[in-house]
C-alpha positions as CSV (number, residue, x, y, z in Angstrom):
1,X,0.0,0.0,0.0
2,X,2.4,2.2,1.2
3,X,4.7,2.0,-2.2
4,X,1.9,2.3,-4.3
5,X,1.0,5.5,-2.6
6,X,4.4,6.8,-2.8
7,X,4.2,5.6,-6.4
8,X,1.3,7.1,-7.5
9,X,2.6,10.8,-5.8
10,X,6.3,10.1,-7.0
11,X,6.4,13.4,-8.5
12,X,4.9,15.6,-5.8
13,X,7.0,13.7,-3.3
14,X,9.9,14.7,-5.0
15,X,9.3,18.5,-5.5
16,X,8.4,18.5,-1.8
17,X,11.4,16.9,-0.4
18,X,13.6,18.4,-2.4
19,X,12.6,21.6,-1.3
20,X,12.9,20.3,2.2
21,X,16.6,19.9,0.9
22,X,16.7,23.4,-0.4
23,X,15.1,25.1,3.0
24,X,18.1,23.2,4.6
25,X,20.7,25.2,2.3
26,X,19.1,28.2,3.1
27,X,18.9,27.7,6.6
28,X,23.0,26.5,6.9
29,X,23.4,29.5,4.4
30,X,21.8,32.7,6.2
31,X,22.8,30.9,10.0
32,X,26.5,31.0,9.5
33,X,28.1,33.4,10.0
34,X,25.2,35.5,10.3
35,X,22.7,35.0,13.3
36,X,25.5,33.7,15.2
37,X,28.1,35.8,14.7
38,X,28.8,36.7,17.9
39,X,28.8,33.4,19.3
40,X,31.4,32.4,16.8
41,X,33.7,34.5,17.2
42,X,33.9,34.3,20.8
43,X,33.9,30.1,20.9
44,X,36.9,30.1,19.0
45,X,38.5,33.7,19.6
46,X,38.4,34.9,16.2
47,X,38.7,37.8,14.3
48,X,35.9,39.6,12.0
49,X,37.5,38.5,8.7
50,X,37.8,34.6,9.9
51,X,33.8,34.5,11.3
52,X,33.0,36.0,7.8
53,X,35.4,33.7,6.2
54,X,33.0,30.6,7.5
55,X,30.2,32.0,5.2
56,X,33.1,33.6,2.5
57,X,33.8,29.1,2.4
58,X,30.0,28.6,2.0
59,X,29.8,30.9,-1.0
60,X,32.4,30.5,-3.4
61,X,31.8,26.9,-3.2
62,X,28.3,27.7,-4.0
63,X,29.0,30.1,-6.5
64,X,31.8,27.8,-8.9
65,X,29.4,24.8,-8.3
66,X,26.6,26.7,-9.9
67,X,28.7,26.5,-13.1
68,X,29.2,22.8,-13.1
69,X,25.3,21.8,-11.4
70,X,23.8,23.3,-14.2
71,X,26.4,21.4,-17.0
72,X,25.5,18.5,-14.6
73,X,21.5,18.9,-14.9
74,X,21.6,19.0,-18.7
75,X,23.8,15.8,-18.8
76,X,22.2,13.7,-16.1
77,X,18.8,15.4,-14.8
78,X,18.1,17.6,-11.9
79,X,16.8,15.0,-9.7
80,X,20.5,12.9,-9.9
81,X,22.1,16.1,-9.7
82,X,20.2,17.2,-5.9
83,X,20.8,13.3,-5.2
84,X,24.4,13.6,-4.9
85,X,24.5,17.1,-3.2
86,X,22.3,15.9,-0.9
87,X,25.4,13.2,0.4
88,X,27.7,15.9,0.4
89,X,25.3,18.3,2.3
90,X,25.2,16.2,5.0
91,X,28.6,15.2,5.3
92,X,29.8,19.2,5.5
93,X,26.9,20.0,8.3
94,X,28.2,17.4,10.2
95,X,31.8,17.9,10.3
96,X,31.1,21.8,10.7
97,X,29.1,21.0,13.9
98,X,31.7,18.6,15.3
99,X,34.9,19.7,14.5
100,X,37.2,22.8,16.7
101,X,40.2,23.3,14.2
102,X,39.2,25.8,11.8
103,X,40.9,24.6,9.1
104,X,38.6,21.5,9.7
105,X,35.5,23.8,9.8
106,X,36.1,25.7,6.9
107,X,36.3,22.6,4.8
108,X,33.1,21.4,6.1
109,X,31.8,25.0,5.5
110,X,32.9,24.0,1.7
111,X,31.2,20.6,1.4
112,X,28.2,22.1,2.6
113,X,28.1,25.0,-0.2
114,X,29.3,22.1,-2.5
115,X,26.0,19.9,-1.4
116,X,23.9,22.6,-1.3
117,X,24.7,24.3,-5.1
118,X,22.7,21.0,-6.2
119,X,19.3,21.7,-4.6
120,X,18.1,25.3,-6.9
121,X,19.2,24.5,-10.0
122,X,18.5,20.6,-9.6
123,X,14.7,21.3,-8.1
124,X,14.3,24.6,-11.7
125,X,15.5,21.6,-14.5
126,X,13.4,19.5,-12.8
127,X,10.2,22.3,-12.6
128,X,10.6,23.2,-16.5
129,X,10.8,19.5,-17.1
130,X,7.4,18.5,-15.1
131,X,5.5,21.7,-15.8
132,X,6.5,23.2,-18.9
133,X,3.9,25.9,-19.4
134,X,3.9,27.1,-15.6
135,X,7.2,27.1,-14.7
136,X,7.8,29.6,-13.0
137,X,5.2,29.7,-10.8
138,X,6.3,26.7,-9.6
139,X,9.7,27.7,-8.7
140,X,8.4,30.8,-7.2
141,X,6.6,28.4,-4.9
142,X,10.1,26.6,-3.9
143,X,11.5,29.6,-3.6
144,X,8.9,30.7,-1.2
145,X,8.6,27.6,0.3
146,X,12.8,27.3,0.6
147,X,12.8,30.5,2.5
148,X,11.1,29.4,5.5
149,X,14.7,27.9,5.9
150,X,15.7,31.4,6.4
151,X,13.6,32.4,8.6
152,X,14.2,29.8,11.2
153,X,17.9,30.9,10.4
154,X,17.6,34.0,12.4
155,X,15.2,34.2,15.5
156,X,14.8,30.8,15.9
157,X,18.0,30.0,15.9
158,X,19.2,32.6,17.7
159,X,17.2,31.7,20.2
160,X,18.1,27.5,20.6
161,X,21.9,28.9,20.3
162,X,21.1,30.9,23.6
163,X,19.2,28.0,24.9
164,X,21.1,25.3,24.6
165,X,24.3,25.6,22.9
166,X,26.1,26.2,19.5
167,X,27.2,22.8,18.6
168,X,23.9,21.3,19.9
169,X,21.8,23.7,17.6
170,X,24.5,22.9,14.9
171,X,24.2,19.1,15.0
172,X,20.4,19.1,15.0
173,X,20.5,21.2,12.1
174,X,22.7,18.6,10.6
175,X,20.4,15.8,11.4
176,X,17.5,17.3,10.0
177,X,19.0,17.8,7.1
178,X,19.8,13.8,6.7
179,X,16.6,13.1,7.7
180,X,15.2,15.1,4.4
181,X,17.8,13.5,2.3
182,X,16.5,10.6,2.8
183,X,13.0,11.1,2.6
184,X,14.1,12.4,-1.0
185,X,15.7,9.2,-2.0
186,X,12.6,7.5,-1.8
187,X,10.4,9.7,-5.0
188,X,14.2,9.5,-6.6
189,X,14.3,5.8,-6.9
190,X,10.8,5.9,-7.9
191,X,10.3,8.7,-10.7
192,X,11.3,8.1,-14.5
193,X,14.5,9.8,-14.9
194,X,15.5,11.5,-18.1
195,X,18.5,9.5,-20.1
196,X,21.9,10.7,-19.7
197,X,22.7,13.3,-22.6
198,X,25.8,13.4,-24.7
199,X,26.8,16.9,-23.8
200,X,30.2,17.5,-22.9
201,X,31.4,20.0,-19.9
202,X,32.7,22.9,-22.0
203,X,33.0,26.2,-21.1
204,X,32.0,27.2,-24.3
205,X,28.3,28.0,-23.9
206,X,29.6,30.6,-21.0
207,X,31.5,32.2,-23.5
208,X,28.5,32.8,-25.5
209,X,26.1,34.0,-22.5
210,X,29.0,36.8,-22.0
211,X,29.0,37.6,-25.2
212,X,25.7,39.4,-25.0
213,X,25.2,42.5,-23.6
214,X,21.7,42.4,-22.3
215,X,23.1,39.3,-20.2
216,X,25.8,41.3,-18.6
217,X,22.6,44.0,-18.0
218,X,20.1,41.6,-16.4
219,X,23.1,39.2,-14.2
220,X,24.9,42.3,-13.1
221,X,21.5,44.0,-11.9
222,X,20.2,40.6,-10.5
223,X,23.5,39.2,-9.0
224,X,24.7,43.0,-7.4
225,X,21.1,43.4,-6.0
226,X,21.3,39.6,-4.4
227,X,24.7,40.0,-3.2
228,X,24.2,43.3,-1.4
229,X,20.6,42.0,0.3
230,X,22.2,38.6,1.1
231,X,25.3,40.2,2.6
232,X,23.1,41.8,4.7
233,X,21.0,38.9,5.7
234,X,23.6,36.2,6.4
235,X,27.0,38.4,7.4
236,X,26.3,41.5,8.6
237,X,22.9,42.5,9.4
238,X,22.2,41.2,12.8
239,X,25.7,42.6,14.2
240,X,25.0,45.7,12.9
241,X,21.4,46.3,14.6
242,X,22.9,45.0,17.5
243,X,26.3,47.0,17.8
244,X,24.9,50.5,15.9
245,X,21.4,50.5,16.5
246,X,21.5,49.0,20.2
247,X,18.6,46.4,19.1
248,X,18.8,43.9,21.8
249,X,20.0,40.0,20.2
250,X,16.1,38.7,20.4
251,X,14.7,41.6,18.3
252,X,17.4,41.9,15.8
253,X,17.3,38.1,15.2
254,X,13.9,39.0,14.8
255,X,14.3,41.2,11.9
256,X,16.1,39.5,10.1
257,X,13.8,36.5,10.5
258,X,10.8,39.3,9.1
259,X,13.5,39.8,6.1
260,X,12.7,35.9,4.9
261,X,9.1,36.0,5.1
262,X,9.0,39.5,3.2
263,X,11.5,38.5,0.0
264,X,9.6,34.8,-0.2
265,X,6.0,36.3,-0.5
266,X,7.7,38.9,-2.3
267,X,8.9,36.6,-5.4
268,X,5.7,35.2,-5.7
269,X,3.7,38.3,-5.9
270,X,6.4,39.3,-8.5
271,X,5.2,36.3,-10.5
272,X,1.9,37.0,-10.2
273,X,1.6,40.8,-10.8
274,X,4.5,40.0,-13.5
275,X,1.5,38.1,-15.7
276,X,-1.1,40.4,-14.9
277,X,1.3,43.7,-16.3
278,X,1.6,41.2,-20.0
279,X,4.5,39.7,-18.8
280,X,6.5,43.0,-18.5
281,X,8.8,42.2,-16.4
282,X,11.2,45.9,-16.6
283,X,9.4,47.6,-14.2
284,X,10.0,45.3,-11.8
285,X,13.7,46.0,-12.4
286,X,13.5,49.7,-12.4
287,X,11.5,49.3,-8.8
288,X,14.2,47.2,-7.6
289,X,16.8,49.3,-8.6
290,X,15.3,52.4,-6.9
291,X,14.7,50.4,-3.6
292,X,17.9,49.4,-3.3
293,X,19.3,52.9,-4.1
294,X,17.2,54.4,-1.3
295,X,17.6,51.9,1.0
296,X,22.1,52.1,1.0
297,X,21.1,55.8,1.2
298,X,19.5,56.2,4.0
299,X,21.7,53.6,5.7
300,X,24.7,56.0,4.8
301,X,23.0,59.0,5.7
302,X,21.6,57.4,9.6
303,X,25.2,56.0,10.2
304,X,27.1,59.3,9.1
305,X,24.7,61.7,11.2
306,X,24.9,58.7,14.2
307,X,21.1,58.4,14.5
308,X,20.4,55.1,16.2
309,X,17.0,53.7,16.4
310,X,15.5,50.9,15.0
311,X,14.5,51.9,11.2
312,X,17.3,50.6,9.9
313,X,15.7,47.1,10.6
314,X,12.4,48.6,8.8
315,X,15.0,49.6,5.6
316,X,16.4,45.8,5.4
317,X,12.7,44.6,5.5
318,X,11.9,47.1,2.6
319,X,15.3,45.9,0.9
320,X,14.1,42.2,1.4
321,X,11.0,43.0,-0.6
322,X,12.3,43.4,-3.9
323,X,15.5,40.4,-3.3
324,X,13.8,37.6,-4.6
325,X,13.9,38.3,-8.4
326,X,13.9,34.6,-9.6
327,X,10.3,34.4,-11.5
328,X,11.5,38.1,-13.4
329,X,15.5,37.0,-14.1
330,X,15.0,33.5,-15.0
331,X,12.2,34.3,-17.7
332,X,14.4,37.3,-19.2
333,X,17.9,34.9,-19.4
334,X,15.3,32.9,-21.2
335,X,14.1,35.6,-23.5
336,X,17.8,36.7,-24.2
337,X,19.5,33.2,-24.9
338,X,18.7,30.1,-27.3
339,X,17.2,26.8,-25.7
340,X,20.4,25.2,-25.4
341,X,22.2,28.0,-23.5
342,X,19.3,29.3,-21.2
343,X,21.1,26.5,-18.3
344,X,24.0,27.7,-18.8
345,X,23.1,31.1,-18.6
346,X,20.6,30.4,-16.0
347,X,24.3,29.0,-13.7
348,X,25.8,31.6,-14.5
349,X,23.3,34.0,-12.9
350,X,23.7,32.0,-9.9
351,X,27.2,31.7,-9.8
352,X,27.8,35.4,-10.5
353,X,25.0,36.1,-7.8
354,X,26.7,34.4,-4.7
355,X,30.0,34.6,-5.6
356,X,28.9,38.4,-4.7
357,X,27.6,37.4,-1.7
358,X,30.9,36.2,-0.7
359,X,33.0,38.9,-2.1
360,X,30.9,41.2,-0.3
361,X,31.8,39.0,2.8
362,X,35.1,39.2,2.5
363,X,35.1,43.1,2.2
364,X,32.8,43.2,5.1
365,X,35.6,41.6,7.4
366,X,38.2,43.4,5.8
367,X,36.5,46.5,6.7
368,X,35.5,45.9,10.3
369,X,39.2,44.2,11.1
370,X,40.5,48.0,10.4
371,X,38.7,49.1,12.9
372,X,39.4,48.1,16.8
373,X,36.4,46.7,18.3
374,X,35.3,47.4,21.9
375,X,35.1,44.4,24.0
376,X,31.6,45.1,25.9
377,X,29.8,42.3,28.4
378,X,31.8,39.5,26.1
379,X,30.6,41.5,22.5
380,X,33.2,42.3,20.4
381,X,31.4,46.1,19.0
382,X,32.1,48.1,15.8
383,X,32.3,51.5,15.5
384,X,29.9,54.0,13.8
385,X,33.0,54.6,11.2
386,X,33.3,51.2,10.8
387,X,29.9,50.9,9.6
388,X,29.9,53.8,7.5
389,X,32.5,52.6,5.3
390,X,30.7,48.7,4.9
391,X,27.6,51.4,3.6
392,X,29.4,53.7,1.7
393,X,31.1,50.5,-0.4
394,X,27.3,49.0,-0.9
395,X,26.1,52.7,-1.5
396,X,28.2,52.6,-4.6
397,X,27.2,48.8,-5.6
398,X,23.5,49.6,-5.6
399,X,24.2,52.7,-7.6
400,X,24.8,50.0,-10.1
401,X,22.3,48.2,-9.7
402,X,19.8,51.2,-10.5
403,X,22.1,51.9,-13.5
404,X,21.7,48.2,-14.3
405,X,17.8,47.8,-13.9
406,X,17.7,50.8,-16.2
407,X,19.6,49.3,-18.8
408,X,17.6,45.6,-19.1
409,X,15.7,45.2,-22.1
410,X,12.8,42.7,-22.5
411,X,10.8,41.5,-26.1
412,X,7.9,43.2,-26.3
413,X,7.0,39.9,-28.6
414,X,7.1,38.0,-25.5
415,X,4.4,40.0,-23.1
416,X,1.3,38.9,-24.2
417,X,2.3,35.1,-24.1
């Protein structure tokens, strides 16, 4: 009974674990370094750049593999493609939760990204291939559903962290991840895999994406845009409410938790009012672009004059509300390339997008490292100069983006369809 069941709903079974799988990468992605990142750097007495480094190992990992998964998915199929991430996820949240030498936990930090780069791109072949005509409202539904891993990222886990302990809330996080692994093998063994394609891992088709300009438009407006918002989410955010705005841990953990539930309703009200504009999907760019414009702004402006209160949490929610741009970028790669480079371009997006993330990571650290933190009740806190100059960088990256957004062009053959 109970195989003919899981038979019968193979394909169902499979979208919804493996978007258990994905809620697990966002959940180990937005957590570390993060809504912890106090507690890291005082369990193992490290400086700003090495607690950013964790998530720094997280993303480039991410970001290469995205070039690879999506060679990977053509060849062999989404669903073998999240199969084997999902053994290498679990391995890298395991040994990041167990291990103290840091070399040791930077390398799980690694197979983790590595695990995790399966899960999008493996659960979007796998949506085009199932549901052809409504695509992407179905990925806008994993997406949404994806980022409830986020928001369990931040308050919640904040919270068990101050509960319990780090390495408890770490190894639980672990375990539920195996647990949804394996709840994915059994649709996987199950559903009618596509046959392994003759196409060989070139970079050629890359080469091709870069060559058009309205690519380098629409990945540099959607990756800069991702990379600033995520930076905020997963590295920075929560420190700064906390060491700027005086937010108490609780209620900036809580913010940042609001951020998730904002950007995943967000991207699926872009996919709906997207088809009810015609499928015009540039003014959703150009309102992007000014959002994030205004939002680095103000941040600038509040951190230069030294007001601290708690809009700055109310400007990362707004900056969360146009972050999820999936159902408008993955339809104009689409519109811009030929059939048999929309993957690659489509991993490109991605890679470009979080290797962002962690270059933007990396700056971060680099900044706050010049600037002498104040050791206050067992806090490490960073200055309002400090701050400043992290804004003052993004300032100058969202300018771009605006710049970016304006510059996207869409077929107006392709509204009405």
């Amino acid at each position: 009974m109970m195989i003919e069941l899981l038979r019968k709903y193979r394909v169902p079974l499979l979208f919804i674990t493996g978007t258990m799988l994905y809620c697990s990468a966002n959940l180990q992605r937005v957590a570390i370094p993060g809504a912890v990142f106090n507690e890291l750097q005082m369990k193992w007495h490290l400086s700003a750049s090495q607690v950013t480094g964790f998530g720094a190992c997280f993303m480039y990992v991410y970001a290469v593999s995205q070039l690879f998964v999506g060679l990977s998915g053509d060849r062999y199929g989404g669903a073998r493609v999240m199969a084997a991430g999902g053994i290498l996820f679990s391995v890298g949240g395991y040994l990041f939760a167990l291990m103290d030498n840091y070399y040791l936990l930077c390398i799980g930090r690694g197979l983790t990204g590595l695990g995790a780069s399966a899960f999008y791109l493996g659960l979007v072949a796998e949506a085009i291939r199932y549901f052809k005509k409504n695509y992407s409202i179905v990925i806008s539904v994993i997406v949404m559903t994806g980022y409830a891993g986020g928001i369990v990222a931040n308050a919640p886990f904040s919270f068990a962290v101050i509960h319990t302990s780090l390495r408890i809330v770490l190894a639980a996080s672990a375990t539920l991840s195996l647990l949804a692994f394996l709840l994915y093998l059994a649709p996987f063994a199950l559903i009618r895999k596509p046959p392994v394609r003759d196409i060989p891992f070139s970079y050629k088709n890359f080469l091709k994406v870069m060559k058009i300009r309205n690519n380098w438009n629409i990945l540099l407006f959607s990756g800069v845009n991702w990379g600033l918002y995520y930076a905020i989410q997963t590295v920075i955010g929560k420190k700064f409410l906390e060491d700027f705005c005086r937010i108490p841990t609780g209620k900036a953990a809580m913010f940042l938790s609001v951020t998730s539930v904002i950007s995943a309703i967000a991207g699926f009200t872009y996919a709906v009012s997207c088809k009810k504009i015609g499928n015009r999907r540039k003014p959703f760019c150009i309102l992007t672009g000014c959002m994030t414009f205004s939002v680095f702004a103000l941040l600038v402006l509040m951190t230069a004059l030294d007001i601290r209160n708690s809009l700055p949490g109310v400007l990362i929610c707004c900056l969360a509300s146009t972050a999820s741009l999936s159902a408008i970028v993955i339809p104009l790669i689409k519109e811009s390339n030929t059939p048999n480079e929309t993957g690659s371009a489509i991993a490109f997006s991605n890679f470009l997008a979080y290797i962002l993330v962690a270059v933007f990571g990396n700056v971060i650290g680099g900044v706050l490292n010049l600037f002498a933190p104040e050791n206050i009740g067992g806090k490490l806190i960073y200055s309002r100069s400090a701050y400043f100059t992290v804004f003052c960088i993004m300032f100058v990256c969202a300018a771009g983006v605006l710049f970016w957004a304006l510059s996207v062009k869409e077929k107006a053959k392709q509204r009405n369809k």
